[in-house]
C-alpha positions as CSV (number, residue, x, y, z in Angstrom):
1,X,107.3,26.4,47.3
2,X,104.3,24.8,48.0
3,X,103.9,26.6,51.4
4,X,104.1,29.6,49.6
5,X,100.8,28.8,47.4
6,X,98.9,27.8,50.7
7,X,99.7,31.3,51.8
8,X,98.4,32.6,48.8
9,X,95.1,30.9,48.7
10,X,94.7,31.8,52.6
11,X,95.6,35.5,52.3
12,X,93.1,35.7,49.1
13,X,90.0,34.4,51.3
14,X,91.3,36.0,54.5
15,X,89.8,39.0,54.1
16,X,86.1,37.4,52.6
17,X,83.4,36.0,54.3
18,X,82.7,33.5,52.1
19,X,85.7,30.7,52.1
20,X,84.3,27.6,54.0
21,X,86.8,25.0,54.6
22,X,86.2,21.5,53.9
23,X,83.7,20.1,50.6
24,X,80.6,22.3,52.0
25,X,79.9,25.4,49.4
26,X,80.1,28.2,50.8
27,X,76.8,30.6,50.5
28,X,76.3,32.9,47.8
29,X,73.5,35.3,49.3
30,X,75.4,37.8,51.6
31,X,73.7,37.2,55.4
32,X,72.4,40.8,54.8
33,X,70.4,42.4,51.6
34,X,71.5,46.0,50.8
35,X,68.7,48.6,51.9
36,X,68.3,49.6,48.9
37,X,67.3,45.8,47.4
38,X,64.4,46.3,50.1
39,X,62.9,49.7,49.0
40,X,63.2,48.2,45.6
41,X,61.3,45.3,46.5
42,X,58.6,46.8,48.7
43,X,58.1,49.6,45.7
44,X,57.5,45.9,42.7
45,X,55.2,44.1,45.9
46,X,53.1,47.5,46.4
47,X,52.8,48.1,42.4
48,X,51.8,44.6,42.1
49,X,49.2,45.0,44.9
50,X,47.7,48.3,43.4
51,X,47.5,46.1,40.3
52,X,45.3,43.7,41.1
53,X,43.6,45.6,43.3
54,X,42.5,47.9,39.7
55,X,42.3,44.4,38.3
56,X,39.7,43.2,40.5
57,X,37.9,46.7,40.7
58,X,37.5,46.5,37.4
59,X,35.9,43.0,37.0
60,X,34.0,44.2,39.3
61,X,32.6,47.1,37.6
62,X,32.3,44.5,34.3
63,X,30.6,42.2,36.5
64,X,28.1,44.8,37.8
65,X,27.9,46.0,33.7
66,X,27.0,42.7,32.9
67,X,24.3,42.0,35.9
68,X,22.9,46.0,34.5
69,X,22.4,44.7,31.2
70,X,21.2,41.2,32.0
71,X,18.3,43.1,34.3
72,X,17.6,45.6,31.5
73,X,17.0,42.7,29.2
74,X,15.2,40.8,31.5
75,X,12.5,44.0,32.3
76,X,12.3,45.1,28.6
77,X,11.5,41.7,27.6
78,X,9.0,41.3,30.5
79,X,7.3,45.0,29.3
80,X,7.7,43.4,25.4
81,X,5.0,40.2,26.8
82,X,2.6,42.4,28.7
83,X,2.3,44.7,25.4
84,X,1.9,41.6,23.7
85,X,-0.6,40.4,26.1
86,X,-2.4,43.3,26.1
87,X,-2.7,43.8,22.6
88,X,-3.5,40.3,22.0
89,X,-6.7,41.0,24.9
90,X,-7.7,44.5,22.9
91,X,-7.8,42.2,19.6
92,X,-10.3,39.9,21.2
93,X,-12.1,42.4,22.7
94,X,-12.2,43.9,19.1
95,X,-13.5,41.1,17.4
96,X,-16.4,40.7,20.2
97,X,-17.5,43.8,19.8
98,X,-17.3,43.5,15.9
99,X,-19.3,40.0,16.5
100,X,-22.1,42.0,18.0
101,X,-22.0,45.0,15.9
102,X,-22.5,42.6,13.0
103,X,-25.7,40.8,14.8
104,X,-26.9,44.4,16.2
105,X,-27.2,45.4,12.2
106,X,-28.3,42.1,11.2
107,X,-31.2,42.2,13.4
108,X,-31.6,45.8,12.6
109,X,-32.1,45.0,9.3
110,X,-34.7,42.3,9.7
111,X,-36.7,45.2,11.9
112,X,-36.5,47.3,9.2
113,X,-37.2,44.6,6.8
114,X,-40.3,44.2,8.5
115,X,-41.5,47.7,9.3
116,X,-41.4,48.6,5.4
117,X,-44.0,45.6,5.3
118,X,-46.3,47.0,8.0
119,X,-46.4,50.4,7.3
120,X,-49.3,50.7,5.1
121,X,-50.6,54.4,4.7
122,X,-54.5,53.2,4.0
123,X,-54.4,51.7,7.4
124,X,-52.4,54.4,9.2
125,X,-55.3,57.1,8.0
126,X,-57.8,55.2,9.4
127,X,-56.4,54.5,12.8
128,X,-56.0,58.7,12.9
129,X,-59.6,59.0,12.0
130,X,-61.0,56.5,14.2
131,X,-58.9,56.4,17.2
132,X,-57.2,59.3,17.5
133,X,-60.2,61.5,16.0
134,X,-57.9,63.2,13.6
135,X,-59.1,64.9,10.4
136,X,-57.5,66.1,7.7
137,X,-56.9,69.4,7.2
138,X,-59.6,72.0,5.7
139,X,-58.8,73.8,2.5
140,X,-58.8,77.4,4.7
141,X,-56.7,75.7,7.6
142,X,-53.5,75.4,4.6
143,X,-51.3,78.1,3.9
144,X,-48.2,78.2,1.2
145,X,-44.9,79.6,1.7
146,X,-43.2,81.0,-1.1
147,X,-39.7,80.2,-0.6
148,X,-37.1,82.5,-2.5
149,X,-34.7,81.0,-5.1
150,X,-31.7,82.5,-3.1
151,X,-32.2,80.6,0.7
152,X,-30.0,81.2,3.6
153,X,-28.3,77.4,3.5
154,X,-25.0,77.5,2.2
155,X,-23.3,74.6,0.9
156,X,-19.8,74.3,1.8
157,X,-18.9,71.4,-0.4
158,X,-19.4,72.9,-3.6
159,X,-17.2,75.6,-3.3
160,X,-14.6,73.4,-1.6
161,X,-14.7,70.7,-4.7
162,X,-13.9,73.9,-7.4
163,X,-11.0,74.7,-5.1
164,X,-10.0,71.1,-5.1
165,X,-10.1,71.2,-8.9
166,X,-8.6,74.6,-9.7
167,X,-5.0,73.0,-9.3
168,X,-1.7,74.7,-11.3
169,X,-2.7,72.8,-14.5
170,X,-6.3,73.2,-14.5
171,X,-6.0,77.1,-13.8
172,X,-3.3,77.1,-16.7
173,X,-5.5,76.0,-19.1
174,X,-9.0,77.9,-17.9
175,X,-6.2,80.6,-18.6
176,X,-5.5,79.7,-22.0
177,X,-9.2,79.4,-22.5
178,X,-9.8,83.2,-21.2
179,X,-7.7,84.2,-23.9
């Protein structure tokens, strides 16, 4: 009876590939993978591929984002200084120019100051008379204009200040006062 379980145990690996005798385990991987297993591995290892290939596109595109916005910083804040720098040169120029204004008036003033003091009329008459030879003028050698009342200058501003005044109120109430 024991012969006939040997058979047994022969006949059921007989027909396999994988009985080893001895205490070596036998393989489990078949010598060959199924075509099939290939396509399906090829199709993971190209998706895979593609995928970090988008991956590293697209930190590349955020890289070159980044670098964009780094350089538009960098330029605005340059043009931000030069304003700054230019402003801050018009403001001294300004303040020059208001330094000299001031002393151009100040000594304007003094000039004036002091041609009030000169100008005396007694002495002007007589430097005509002597140096100049002027004379005044002889009763027959004056002539009067009569000037109308009405003249050809109009003013502008009057008219423009009763305009100015005649707002919705105001004509409201010079209505009331009509009445």
């Amino acid at each position: 009876m024991a012969v006939k379980r040997n058979n047994t145990i022969q006949n059921s690996y007989r027909g396999s590939s994988y009985y080893t005798y001895g205490n070596v385990a036998f393989d489990v991987q078949p010598e060959y993978t199924p075509y099939y297993i290939d396509e399906e591995a090829k199709k993971k290892r190209i998706a895979e591929e593609k995928l970090q290939k988008a991956e590293i596109r697209e930190s590349r595109v955020t890289a070159l984002k980044l670098i964009a916005i780094i350089v538009v910083l960098f330029a605005g804040s340059i043009a931000f200084m030069g304003m700054h720098v230019k402003v801050a040169q018009e403001n001294f120029a300004l303040r020059e120019q208001k330094s000299q204004l001031a002393d151009l008036q100040a000594s304007n003033n003094i000039l004036e100051a002091e041609l009030t003091e000169q100008i005396d009329l007694d002495y002007i008459k007589e430097q005509a008379a002597t140096r100049l030879g002027m004379a005044e003028p002889q009763p027959y050698q004056i002539v009067y204009i009569d000037v109308p009342k009405q003249s050809y200058t109009i003013q502008y501003a009057a008219d423009t200040t009763d305009e100015e005044k005649n707002t919705g109120f105001l004509k409201f109430k010079n209505w009331l006062k009509k009445d």
